[in-house]
PyMOL Python script that loads the backbone (N, CA, C, O; Angstrom):
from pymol import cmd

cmd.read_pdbstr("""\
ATOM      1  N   UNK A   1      87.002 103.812 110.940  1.00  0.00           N
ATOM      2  CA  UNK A   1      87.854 104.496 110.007  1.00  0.00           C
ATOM      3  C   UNK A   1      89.033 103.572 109.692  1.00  0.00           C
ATOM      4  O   UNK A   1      89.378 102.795 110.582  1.00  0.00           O
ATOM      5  N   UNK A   2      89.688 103.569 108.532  1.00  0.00           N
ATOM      6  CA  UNK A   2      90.475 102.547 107.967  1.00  0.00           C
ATOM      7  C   UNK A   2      91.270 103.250 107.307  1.00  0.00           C
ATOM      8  O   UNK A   2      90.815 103.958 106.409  1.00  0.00           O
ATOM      9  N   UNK A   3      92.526 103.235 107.557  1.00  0.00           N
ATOM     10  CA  UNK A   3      93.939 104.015 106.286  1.00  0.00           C
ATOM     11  C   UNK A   3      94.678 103.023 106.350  1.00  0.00           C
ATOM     12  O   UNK A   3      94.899 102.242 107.275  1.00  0.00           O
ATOM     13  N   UNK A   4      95.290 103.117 104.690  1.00  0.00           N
ATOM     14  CA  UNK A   4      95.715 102.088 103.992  1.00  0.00           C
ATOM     15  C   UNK A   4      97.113 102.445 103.304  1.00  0.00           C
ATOM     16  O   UNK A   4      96.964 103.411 102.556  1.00  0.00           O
ATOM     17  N   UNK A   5      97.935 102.143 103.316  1.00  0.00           N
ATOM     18  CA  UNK A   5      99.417 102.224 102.401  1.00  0.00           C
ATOM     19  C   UNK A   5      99.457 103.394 103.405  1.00  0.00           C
ATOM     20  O   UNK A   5      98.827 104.406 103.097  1.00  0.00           O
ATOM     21  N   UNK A   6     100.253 103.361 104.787  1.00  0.00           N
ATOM     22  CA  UNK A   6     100.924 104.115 105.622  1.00  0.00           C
ATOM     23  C   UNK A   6     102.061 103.696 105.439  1.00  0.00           C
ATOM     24  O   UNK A   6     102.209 102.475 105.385  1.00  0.00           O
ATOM     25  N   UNK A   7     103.153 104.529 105.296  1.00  0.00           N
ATOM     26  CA  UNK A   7     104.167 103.885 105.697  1.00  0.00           C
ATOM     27  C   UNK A   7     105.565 104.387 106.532  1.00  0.00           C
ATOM     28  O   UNK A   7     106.751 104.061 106.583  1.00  0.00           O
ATOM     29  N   UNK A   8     104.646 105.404 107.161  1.00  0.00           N
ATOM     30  CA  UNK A   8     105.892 106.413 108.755  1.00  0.00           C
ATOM     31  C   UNK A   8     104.608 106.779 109.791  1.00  0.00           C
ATOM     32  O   UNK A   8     103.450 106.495 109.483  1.00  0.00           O
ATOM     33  N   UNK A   9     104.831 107.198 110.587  1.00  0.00           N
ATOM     34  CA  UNK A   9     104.183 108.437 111.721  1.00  0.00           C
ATOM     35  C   UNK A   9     105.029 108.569 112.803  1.00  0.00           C
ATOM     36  O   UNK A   9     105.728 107.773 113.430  1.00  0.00           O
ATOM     37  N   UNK A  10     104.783 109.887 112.891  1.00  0.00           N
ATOM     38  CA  UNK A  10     105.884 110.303 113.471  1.00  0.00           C
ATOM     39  C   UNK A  10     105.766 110.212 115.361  1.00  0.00           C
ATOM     40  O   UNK A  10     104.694 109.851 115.846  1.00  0.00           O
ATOM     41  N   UNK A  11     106.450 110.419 115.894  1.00  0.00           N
ATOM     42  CA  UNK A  11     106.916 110.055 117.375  1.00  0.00           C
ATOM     43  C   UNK A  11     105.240 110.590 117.934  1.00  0.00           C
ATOM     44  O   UNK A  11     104.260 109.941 118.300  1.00  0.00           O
ATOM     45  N   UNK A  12     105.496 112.092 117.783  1.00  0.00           N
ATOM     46  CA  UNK A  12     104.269 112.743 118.264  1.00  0.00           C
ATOM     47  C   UNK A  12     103.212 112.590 117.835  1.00  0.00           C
ATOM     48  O   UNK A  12     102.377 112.618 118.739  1.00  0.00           O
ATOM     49  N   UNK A  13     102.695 112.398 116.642  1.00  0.00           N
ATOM     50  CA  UNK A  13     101.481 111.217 116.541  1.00  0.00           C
ATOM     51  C   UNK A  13     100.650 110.053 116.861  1.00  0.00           C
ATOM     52  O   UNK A  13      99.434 109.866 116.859  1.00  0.00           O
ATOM     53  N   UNK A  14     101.903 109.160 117.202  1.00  0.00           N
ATOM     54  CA  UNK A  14     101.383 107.916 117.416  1.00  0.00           C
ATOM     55  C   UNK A  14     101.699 108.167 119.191  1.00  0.00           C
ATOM     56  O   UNK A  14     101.762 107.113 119.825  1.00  0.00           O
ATOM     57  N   UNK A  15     101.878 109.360 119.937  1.00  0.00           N
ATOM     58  CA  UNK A  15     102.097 109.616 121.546  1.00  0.00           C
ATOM     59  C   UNK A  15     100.521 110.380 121.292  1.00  0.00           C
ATOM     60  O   UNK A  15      99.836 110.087 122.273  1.00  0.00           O
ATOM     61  N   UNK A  16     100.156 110.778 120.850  1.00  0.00           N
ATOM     62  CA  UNK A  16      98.924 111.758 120.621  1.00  0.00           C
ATOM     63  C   UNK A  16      98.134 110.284 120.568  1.00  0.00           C
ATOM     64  O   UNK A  16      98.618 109.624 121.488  1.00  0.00           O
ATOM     65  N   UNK A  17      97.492 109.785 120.128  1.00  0.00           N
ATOM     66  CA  UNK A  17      96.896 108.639 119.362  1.00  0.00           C
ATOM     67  C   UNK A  17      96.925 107.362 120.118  1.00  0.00           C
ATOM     68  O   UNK A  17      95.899 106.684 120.071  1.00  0.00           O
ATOM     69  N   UNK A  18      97.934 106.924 120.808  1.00  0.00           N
ATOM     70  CA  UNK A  18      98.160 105.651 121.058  1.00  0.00           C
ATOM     71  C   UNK A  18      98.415 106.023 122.730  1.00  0.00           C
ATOM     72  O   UNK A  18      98.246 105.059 123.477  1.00  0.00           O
ATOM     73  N   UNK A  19      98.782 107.246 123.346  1.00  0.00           N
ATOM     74  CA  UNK A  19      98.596 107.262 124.658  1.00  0.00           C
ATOM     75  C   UNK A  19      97.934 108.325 125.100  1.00  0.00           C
ATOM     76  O   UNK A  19      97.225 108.225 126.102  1.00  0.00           O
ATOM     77  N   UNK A  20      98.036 109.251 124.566  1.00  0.00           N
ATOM     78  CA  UNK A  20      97.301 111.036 124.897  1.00  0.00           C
ATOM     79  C   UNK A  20      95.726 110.089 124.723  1.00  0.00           C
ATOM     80  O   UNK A  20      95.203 109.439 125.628  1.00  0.00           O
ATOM     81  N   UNK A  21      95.236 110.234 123.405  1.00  0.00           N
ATOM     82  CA  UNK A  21      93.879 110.007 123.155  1.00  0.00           C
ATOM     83  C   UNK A  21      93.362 109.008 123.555  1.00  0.00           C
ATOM     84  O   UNK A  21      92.137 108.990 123.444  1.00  0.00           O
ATOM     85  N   UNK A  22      94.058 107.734 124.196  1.00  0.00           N
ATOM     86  CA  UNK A  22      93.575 106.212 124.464  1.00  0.00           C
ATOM     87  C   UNK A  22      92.884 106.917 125.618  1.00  0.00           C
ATOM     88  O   UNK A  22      91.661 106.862 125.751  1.00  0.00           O
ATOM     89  N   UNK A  23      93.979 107.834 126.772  1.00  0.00           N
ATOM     90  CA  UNK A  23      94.143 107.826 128.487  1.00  0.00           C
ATOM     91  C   UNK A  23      93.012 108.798 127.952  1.00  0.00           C
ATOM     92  O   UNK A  23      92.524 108.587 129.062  1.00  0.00           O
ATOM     93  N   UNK A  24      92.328 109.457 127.478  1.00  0.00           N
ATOM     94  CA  UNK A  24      91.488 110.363 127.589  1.00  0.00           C
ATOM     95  C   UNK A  24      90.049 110.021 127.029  1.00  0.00           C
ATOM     96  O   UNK A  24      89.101 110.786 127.207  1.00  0.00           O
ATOM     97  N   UNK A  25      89.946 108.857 126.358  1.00  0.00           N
ATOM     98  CA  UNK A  25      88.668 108.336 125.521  1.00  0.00           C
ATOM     99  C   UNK A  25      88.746 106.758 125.961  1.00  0.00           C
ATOM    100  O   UNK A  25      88.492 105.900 125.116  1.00  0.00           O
ATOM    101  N   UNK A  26      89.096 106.397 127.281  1.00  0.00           N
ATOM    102  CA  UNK A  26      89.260 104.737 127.332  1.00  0.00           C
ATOM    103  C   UNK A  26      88.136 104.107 126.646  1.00  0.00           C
ATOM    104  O   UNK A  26      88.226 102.940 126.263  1.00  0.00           O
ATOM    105  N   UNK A  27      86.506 105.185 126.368  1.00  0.00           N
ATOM    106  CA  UNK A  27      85.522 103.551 125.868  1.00  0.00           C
ATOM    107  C   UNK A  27      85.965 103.502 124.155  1.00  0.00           C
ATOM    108  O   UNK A  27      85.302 102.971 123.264  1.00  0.00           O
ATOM    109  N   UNK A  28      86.955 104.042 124.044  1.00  0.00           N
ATOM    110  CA  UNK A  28      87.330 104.074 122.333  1.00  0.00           C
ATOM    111  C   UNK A  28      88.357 103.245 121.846  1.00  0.00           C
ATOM    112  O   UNK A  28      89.546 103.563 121.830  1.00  0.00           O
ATOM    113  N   UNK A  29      87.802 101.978 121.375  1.00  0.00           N
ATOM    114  CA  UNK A  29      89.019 101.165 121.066  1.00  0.00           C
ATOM    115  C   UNK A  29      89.730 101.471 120.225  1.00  0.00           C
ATOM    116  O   UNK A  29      88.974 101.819 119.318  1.00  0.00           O
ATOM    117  N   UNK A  30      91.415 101.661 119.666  1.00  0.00           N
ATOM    118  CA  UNK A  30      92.006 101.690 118.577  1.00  0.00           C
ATOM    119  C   UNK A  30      92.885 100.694 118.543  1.00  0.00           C
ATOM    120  O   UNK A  30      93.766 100.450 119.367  1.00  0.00           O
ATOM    121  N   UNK A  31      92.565 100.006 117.358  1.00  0.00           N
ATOM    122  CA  UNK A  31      93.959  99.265 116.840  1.00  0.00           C
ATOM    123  C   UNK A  31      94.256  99.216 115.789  1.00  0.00           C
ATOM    124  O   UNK A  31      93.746  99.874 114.883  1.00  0.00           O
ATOM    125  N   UNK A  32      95.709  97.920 115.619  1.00  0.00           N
ATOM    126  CA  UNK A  32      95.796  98.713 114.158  1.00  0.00           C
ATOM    127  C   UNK A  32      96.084  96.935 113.640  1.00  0.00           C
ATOM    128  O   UNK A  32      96.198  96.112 114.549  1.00  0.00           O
ATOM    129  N   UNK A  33      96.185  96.451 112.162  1.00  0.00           N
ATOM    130  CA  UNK A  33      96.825  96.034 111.883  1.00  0.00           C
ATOM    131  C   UNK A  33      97.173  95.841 110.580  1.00  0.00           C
ATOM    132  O   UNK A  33      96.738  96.583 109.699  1.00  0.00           O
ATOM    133  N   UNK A  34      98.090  94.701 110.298  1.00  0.00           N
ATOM    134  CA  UNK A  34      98.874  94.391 109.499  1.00  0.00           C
ATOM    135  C   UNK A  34      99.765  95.863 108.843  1.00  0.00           C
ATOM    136  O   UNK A  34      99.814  96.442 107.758  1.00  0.00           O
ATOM    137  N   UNK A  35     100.400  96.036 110.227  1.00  0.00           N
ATOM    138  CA  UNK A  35     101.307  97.356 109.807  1.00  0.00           C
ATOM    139  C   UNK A  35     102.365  97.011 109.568  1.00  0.00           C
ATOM    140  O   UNK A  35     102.703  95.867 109.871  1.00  0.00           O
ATOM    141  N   UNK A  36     103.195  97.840 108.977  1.00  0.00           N
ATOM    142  CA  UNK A  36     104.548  97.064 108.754  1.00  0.00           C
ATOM    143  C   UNK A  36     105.270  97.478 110.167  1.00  0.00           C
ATOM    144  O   UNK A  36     104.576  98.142 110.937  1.00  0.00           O
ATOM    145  N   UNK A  37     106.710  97.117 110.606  1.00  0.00           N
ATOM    146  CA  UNK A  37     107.291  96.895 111.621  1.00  0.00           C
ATOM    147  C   UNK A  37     108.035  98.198 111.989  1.00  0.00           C
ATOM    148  O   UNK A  37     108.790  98.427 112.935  1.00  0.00           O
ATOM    149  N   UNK A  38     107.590  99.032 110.922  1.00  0.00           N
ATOM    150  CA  UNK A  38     108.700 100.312 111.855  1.00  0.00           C
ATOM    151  C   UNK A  38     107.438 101.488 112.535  1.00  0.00           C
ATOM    152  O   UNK A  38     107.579 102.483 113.245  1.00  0.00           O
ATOM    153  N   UNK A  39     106.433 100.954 112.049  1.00  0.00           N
ATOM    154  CA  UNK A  39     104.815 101.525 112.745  1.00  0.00           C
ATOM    155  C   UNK A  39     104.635 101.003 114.184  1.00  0.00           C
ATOM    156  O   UNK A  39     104.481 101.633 115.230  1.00  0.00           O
ATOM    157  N   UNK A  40     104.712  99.340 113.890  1.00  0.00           N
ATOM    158  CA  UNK A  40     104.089  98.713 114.904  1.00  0.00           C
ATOM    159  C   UNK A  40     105.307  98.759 116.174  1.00  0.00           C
ATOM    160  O   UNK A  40     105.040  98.563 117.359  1.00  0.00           O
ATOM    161  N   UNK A  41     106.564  99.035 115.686  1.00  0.00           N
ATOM    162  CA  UNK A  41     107.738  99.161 116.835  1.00  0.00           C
ATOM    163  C   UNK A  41     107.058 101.160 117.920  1.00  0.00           C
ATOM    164  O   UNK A  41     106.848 101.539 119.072  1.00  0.00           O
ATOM    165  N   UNK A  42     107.017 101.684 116.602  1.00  0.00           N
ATOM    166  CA  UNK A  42     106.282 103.446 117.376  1.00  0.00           C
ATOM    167  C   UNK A  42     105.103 103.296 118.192  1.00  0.00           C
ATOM    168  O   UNK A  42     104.922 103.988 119.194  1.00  0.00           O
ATOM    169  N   UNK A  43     104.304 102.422 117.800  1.00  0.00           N
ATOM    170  CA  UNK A  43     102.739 102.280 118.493  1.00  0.00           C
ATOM    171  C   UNK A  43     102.649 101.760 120.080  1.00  0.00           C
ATOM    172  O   UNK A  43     101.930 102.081 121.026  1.00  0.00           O
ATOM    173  N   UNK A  44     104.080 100.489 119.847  1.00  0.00           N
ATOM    174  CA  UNK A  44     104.449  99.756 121.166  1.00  0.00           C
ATOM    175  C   UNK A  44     105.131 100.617 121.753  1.00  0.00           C
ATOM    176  O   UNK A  44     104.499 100.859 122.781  1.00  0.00           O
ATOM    177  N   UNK A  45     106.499 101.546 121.724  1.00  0.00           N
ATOM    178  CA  UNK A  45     106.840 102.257 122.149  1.00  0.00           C
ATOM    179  C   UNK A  45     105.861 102.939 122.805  1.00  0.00           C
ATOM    180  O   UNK A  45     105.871 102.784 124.026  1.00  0.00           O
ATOM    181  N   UNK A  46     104.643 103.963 122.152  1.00  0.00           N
ATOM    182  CA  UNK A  46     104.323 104.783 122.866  1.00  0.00           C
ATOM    183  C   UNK A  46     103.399 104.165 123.878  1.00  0.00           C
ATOM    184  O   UNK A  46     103.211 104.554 125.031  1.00  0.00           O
ATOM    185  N   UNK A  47     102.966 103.354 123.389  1.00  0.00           N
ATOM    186  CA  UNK A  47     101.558 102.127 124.191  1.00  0.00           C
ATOM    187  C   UNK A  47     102.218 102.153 125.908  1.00  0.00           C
ATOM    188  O   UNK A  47     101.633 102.418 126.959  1.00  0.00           O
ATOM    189  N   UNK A  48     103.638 101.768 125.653  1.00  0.00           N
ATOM    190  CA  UNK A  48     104.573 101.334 126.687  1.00  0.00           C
ATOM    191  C   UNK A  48     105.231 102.772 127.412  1.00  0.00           C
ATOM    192  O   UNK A  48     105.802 102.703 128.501  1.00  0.00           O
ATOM    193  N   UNK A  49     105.129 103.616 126.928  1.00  0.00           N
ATOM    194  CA  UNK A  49     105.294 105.304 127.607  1.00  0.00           C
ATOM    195  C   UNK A  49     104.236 105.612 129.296  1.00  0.00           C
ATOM    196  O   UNK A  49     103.006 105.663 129.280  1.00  0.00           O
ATOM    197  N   UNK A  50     104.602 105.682 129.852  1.00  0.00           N
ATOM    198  CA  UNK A  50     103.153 106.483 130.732  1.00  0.00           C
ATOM    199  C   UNK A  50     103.197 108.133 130.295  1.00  0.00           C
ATOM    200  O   UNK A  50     102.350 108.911 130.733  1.00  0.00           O
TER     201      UNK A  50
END
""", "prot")
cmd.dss("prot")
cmd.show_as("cartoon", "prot")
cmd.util.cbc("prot")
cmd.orient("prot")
């Protein structure tokens, strides 16, 4: 799956997505790129959450 011209998500999304759903589906890779920097600062944040 691929989305294109993002340009927010919010706290609880990318905590849903990037640590809820990773810790619960580990054989499911997600990544992302060429996001712009106020995405990729939320994604690391939550990545970096336990």
């Amino acid at each position: 799956m691929h989305y294109t011209d993002i340009e927010s998500i919010g706290q609880g999304f990318a905590d849903e997505i990037f640590r809820v759903y990773r810790r619960e589906h580990p054989e499911v890779n997600i990544s992302f790129v060429h996001a712009i920097s106020s995405i990729r600062r939320m994604v690391e944040h939550m990545r970096n959450t336990k």
